[in-house]
TORKOL-4160 file (C-alpha; in steps of 0.2 Angstrom, whole numbers, padded with zeros to 4 digits, m for minus):
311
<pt num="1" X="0925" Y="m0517" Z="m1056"/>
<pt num="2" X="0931" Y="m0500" Z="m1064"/>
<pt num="3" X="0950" Y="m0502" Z="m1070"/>
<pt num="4" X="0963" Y="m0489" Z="m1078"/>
<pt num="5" X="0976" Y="m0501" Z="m1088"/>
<pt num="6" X="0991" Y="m0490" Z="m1090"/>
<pt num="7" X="1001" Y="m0498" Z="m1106"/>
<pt num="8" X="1019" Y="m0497" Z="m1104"/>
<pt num="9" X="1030" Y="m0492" Z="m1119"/>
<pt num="10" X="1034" Y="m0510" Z="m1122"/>
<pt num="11" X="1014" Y="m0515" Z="m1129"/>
<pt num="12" X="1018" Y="m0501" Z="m1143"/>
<pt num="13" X="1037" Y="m0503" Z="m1148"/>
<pt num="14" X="1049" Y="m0517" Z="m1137"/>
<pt num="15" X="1066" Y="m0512" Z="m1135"/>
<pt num="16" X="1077" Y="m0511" Z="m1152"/>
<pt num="17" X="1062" Y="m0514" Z="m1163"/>
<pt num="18" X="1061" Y="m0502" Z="m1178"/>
<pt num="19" X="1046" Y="m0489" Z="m1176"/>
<pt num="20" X="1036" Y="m0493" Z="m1190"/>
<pt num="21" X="1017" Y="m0494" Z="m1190"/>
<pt num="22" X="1017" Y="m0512" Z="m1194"/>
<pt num="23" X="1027" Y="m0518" Z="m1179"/>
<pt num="24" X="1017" Y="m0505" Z="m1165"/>
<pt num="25" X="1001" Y="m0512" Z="m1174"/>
<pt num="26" X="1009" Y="m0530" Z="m1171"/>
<pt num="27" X="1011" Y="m0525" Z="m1153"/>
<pt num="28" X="0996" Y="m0516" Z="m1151"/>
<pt num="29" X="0986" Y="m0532" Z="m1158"/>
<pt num="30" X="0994" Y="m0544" Z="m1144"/>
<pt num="31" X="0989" Y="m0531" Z="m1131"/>
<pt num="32" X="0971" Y="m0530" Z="m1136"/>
<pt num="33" X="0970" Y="m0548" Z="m1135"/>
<pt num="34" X="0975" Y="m0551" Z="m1119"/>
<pt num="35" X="0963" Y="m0533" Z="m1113"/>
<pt num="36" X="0948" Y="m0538" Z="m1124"/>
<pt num="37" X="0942" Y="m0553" Z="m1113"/>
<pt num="38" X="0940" Y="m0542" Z="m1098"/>
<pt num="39" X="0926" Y="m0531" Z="m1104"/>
<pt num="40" X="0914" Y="m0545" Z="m1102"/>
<pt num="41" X="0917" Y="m0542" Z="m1081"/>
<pt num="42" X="0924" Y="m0523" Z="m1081"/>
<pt num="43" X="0923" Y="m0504" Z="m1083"/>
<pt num="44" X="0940" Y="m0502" Z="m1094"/>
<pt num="45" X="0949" Y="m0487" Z="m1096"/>
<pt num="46" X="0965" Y="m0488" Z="m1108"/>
<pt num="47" X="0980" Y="m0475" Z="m1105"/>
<pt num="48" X="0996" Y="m0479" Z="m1114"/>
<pt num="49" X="1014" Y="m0472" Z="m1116"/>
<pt num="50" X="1018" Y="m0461" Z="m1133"/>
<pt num="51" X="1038" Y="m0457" Z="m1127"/>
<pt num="52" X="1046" Y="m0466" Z="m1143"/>
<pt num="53" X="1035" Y="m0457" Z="m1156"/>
<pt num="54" X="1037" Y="m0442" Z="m1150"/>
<pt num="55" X="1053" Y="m0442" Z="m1153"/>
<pt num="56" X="1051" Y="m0449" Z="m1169"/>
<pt num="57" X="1040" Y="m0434" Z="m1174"/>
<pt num="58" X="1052" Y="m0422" Z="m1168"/>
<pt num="59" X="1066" Y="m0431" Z="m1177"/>
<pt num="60" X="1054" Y="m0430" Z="m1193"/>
<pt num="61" X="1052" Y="m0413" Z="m1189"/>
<pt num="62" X="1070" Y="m0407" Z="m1188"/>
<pt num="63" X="1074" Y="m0414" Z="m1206"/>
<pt num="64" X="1063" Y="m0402" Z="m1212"/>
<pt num="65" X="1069" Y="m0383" Z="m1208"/>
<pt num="66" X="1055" Y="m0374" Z="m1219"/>
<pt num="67" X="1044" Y="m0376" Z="m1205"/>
<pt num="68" X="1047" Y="m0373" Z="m1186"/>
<pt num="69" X="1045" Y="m0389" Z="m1178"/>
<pt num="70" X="1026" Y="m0390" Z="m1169"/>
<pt num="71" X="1026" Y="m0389" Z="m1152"/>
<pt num="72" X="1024" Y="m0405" Z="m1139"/>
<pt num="73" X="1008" Y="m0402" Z="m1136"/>
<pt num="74" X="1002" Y="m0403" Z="m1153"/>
<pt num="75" X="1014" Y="m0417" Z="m1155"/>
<pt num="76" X="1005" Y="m0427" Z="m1138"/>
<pt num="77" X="0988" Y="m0423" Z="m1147"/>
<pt num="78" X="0995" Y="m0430" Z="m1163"/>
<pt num="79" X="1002" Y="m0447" Z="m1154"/>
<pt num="80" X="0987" Y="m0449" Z="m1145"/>
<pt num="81" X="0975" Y="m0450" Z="m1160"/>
<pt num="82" X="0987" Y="m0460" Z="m1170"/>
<pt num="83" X="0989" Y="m0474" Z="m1156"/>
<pt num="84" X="0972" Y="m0473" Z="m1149"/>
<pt num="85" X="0967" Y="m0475" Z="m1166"/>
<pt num="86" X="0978" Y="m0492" Z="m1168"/>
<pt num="87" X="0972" Y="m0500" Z="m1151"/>
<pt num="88" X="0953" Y="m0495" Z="m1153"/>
<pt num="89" X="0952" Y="m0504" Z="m1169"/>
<pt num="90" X="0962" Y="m0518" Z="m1162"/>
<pt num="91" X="0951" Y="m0519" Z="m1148"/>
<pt num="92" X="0935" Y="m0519" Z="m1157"/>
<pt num="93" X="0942" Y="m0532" Z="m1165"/>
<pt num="94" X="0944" Y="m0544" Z="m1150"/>
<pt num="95" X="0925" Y="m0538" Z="m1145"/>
<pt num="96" X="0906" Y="m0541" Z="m1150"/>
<pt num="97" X="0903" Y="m0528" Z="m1163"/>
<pt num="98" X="0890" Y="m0520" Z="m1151"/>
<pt num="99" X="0904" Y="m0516" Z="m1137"/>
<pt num="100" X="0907" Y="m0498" Z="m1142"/>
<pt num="101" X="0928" Y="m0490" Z="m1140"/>
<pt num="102" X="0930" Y="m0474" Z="m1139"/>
<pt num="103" X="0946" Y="m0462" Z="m1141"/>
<pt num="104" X="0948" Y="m0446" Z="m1130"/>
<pt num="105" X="0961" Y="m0432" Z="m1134"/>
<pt num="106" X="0964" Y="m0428" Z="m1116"/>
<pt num="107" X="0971" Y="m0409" Z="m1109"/>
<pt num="108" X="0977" Y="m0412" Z="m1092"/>
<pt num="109" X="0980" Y="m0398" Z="m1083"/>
<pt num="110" X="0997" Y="m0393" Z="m1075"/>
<pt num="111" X="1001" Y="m0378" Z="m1062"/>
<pt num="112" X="1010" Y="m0363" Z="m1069"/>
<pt num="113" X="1021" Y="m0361" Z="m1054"/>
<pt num="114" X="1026" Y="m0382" Z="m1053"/>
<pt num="115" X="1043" Y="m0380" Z="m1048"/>
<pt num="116" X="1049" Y="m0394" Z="m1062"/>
<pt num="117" X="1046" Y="m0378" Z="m1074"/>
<pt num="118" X="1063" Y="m0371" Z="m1064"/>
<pt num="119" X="1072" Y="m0387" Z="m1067"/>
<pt num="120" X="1069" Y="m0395" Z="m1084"/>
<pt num="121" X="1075" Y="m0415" Z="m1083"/>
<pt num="122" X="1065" Y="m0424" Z="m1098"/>
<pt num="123" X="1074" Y="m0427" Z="m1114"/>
<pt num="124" X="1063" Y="m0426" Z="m1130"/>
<pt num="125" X="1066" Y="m0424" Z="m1147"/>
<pt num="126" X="1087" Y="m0430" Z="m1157"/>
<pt num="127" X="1101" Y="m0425" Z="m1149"/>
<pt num="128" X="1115" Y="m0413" Z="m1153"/>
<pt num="129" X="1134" Y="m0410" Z="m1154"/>
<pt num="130" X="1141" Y="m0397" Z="m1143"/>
<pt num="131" X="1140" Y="m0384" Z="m1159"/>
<pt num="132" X="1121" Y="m0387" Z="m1166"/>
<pt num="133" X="1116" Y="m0387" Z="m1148"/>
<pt num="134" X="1125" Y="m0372" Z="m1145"/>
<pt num="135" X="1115" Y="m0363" Z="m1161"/>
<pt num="136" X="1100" Y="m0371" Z="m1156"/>
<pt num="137" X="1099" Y="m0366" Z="m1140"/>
<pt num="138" X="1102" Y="m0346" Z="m1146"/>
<pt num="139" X="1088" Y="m0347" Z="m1160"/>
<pt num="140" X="1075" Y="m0357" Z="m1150"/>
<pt num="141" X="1080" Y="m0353" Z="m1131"/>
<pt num="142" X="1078" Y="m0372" Z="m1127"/>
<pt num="143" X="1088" Y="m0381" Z="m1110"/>
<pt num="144" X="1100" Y="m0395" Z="m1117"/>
<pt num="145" X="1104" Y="m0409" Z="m1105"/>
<pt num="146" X="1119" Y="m0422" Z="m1108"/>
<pt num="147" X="1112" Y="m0439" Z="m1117"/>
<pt num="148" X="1129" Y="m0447" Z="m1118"/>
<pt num="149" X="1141" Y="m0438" Z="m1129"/>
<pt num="150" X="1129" Y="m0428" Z="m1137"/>
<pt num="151" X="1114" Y="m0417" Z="m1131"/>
<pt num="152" X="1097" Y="m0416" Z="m1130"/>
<pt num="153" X="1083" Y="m0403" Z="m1127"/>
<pt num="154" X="1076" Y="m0405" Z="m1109"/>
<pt num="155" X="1058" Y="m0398" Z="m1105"/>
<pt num="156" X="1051" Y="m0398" Z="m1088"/>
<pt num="157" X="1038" Y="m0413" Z="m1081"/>
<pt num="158" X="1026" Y="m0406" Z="m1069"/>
<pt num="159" X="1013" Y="m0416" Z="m1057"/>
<pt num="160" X="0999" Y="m0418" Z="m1067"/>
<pt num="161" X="0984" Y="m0406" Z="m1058"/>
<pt num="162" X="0965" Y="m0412" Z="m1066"/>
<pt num="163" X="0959" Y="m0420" Z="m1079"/>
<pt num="164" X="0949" Y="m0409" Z="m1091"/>
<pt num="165" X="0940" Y="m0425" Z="m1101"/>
<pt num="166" X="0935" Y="m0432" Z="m1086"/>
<pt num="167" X="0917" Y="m0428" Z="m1089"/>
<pt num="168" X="0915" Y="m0434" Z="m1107"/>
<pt num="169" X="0927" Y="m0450" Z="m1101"/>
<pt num="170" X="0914" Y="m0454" Z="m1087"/>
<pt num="171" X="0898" Y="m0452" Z="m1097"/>
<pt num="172" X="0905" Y="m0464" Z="m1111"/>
<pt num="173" X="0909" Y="m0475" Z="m1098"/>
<pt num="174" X="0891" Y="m0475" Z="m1091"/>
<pt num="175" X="0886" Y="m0480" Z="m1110"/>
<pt num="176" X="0897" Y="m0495" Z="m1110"/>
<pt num="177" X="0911" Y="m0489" Z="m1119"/>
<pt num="178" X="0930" Y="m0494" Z="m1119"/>
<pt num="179" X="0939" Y="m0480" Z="m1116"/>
<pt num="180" X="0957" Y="m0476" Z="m1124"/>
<pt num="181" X="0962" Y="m0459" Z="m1116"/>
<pt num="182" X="0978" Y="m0449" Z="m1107"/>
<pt num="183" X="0990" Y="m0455" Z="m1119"/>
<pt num="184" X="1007" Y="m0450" Z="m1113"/>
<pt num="185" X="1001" Y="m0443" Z="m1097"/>
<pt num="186" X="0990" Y="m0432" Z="m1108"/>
<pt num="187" X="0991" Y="m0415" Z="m1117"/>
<pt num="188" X="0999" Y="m0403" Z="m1104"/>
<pt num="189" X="0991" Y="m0388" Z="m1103"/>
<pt num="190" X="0987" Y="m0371" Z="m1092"/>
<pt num="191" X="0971" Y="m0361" Z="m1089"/>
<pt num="192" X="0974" Y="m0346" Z="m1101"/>
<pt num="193" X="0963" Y="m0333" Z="m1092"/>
<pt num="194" X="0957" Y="m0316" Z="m1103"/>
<pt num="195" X="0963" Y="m0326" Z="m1118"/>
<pt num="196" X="0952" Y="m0333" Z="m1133"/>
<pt num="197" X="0955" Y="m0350" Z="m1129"/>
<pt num="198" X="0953" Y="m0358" Z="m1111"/>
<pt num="199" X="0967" Y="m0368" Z="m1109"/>
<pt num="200" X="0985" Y="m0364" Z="m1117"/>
<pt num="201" X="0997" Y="m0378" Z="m1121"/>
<pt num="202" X="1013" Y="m0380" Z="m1115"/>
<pt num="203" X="1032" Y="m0386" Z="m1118"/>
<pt num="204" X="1031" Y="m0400" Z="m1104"/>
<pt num="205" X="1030" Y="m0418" Z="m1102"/>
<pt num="206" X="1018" Y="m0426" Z="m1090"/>
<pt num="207" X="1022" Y="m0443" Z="m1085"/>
<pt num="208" X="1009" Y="m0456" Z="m1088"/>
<pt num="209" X="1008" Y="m0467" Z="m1074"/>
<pt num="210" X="1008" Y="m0453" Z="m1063"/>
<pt num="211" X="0995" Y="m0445" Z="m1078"/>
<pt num="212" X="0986" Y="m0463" Z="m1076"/>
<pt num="213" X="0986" Y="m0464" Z="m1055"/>
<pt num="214" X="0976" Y="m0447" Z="m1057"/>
<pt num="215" X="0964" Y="m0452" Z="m1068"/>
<pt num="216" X="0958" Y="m0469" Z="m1059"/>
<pt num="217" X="0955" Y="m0457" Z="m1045"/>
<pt num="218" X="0946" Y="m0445" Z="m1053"/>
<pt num="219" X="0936" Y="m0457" Z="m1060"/>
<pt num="220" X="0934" Y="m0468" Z="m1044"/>
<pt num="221" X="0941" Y="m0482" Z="m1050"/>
<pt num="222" X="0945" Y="m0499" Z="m1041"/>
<pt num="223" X="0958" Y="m0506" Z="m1049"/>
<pt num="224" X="0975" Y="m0496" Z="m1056"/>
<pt num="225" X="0985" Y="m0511" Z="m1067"/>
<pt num="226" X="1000" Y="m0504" Z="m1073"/>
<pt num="227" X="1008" Y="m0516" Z="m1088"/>
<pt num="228" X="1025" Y="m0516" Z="m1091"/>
<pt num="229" X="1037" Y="m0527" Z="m1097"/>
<pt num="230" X="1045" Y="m0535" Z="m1080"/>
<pt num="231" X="1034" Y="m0546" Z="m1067"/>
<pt num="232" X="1033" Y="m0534" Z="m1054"/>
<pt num="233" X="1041" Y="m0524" Z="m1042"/>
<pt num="234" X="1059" Y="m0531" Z="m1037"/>
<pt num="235" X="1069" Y="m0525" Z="m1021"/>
<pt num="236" X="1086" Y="m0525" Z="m1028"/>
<pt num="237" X="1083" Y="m0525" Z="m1046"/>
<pt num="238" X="1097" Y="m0532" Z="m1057"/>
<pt num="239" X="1107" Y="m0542" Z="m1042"/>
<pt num="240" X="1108" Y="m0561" Z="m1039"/>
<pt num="241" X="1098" Y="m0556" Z="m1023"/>
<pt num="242" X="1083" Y="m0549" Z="m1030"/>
<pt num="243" X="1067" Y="m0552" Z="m1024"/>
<pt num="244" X="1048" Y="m0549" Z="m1032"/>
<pt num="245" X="1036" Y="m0540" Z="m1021"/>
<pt num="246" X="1020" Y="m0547" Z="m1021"/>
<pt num="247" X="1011" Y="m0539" Z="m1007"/>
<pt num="248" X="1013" Y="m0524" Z="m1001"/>
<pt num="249" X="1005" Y="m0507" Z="m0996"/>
<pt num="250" X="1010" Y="m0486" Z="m0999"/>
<pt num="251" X="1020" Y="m0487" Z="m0982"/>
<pt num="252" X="1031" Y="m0500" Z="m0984"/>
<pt num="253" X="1035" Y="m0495" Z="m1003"/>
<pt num="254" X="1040" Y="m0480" Z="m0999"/>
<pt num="255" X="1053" Y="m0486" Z="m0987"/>
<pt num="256" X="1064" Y="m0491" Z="m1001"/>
<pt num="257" X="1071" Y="m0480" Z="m1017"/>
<pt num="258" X="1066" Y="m0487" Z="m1035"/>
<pt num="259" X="1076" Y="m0480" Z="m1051"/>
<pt num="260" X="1067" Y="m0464" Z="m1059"/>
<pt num="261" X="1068" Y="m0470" Z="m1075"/>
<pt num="262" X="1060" Y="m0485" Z="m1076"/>
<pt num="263" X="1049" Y="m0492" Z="m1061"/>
<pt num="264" X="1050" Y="m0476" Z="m1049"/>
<pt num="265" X="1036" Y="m0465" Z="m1057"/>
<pt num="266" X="1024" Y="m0482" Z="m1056"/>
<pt num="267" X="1029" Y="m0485" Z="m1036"/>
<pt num="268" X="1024" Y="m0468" Z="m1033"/>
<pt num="269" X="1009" Y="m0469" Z="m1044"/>
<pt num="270" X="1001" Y="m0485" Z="m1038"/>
<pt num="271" X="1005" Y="m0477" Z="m1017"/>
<pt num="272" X="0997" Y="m0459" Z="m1025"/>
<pt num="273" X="0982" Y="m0470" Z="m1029"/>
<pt num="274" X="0981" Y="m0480" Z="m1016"/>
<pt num="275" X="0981" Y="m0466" Z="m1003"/>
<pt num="276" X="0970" Y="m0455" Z="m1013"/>
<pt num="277" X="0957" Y="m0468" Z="m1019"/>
<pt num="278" X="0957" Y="m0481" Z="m1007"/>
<pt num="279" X="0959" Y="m0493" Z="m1022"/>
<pt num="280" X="0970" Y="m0507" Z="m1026"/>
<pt num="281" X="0985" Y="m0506" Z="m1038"/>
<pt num="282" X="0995" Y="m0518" Z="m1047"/>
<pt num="283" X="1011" Y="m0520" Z="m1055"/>
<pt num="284" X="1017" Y="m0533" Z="m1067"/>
<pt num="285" X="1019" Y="m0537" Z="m1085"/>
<pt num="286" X="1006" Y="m0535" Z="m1098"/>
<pt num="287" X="1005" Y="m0556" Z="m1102"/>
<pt num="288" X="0999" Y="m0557" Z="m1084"/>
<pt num="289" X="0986" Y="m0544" Z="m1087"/>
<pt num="290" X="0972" Y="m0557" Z="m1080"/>
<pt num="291" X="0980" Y="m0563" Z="m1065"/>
<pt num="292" X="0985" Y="m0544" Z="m1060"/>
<pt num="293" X="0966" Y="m0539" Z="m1060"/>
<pt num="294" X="0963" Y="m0556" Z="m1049"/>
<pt num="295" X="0977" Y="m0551" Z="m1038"/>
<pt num="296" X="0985" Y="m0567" Z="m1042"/>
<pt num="297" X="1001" Y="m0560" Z="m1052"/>
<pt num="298" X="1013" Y="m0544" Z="m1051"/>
<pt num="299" X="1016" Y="m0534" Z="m1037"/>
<pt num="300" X="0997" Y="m0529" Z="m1028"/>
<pt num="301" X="0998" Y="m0512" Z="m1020"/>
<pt num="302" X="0984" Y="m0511" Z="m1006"/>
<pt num="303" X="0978" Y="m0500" Z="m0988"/>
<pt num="304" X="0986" Y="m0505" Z="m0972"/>
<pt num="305" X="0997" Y="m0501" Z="m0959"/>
<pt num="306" X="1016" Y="m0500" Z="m0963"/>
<pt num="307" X="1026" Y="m0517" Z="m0963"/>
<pt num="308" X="1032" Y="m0533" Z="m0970"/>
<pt num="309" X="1034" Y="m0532" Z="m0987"/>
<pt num="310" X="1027" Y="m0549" Z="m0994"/>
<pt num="311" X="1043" Y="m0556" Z="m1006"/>
């Protein structure tokens, strides 16, 4: 099979871990170990978050007034090399030395006239009192949304259009490669007509699974396996009555509402690639990475006619 593994945030950095190099190295390594043994039988495309250092950058960034701070786009191509660079060695670790890995800074490319440009919601960067958000806002012209008792810059998150690598991607593919590509949901970026580059990055954050669901497609995947750190899919999350999904299909996901910040964007990724691709996605936690591709673990999204949701 040809399978896009999406990396949740927790196989770089767990929850209240410091960000050092060492600990996403650490996590990195148990990731690759658990991925490694499924080249053997598989085409394997790596995407992974990059949300925490992101914000680290920008956090190092503000310390430093010389220099405006660089702009997210430059700081998605910077995340993507430095964490596809930790889970390509890590994986060739795991492998014979003659399975090639590869690393792909990947542009994806947005529409101008989304309509998440007119309504920034994705916080970035540190946050602000009322005063330094006030002065920020004048000298940079950024949207500031509440984070608490502070606030934080806020750029928009549009749909994610086409995937400019995906020629490159598939050609590595077809050489037997491993390959590490779309890091948080990819560069974003806009045709720049009558300008001296093609493409124009922009201030904007594309979500990765749904970044991921478009890439499996693309690429005609079979398999979309989004890892994160719960064992599924639960219909009512966080209650004594909740209950895992394990079978279940577009149709009858999208009869029920999932939070936005946490497992919404991979419900409606794994239904986006389902209907598009025909595939079969699965959602589940990244130690069951094995029994998700057998369809044995997580939640398994597949075709079919609305109706009972397998609990």
């Amino acid at each position: 099979m040809r399978i896009v593994i999406a990396l949740g945030g927790n196989a770089l950095l767990k929850r209240g871990e410091p960000m050092t190099a060492e600990v996403q190295r650490g996590n990195v390594s148990v990731a690759a170990r658990m991925i490694a043994p499924l080249a053997s039988d598989h085409e394997l495309v790596v995407t992974h978050g990059n949300g925490p250092q992101v914000g680290l950058l920008a956090l190092q960034a503000a310390c430093y007034r010389p220099v405006e701070p660089y702009p997210l786009d430059v700081l998605d191509a910077q995340t993507e090399g430095m964490i596809g660079y930790m889970i390509e060695q890590e994986l060739a670790s795991n492998l014979p030395e003659s399975h090639p890995c590869a690393t792909i800074l990947t542009m994806v490319e947005v529409d101008p006239d989304d309509p998440a440009f007119l309504n920034p919601s994705k916080g970035v960067g540190p946050v602000y009192r009322e005063a330094e958000k006030e002065q920020v806002s004048r000298e940079k012209g950024w949207t500031f949304g509440k984070d608490g008792d502070a606030w934080r810059r806020v750029v928009p998150s549009p749909l994610p259009r086409r995937i400019v690598e995906i020629e490159p991607i598939r050609w590595l593919l077809s050489h037997g490669a491993i390959v590490i590509c779309a890091g948080g949901g990819g560069i974003p970026v806009i045709k720049a007509p009558g300008k001296r580059r093609v493409f124009e990055g922009v201030e904007a954050v594309i979500d990765k699974d749904r970044a991921s669901a478009l890439l499996a497609e693309e690429l005609g995947a079979d398999l979309l396996v989004m890892a994160t750190d719960v064992e599924g899919v639960f219909l009512d999350w966080n209650t004594p009555s909740a209950r895992l999904i394990r079978a279940t299909t577009p149709g009858q996901l999208r009869q029920h509402r999932f939070a936005a910040g946490s497992m919404g964007p991979k419900v409606e990724a794994a239904c986006s690639f389902v209907d598009g691709a025909g595939g079969r996605a699965a959602i589940g936690a990244l130690s069951d990475i094995r029994a998700l591709v057998s369809g044995e673990a997580g939640t398994q999204v597949t075709a079919g006619e609305s109706g009972r949701i397998e609990a």
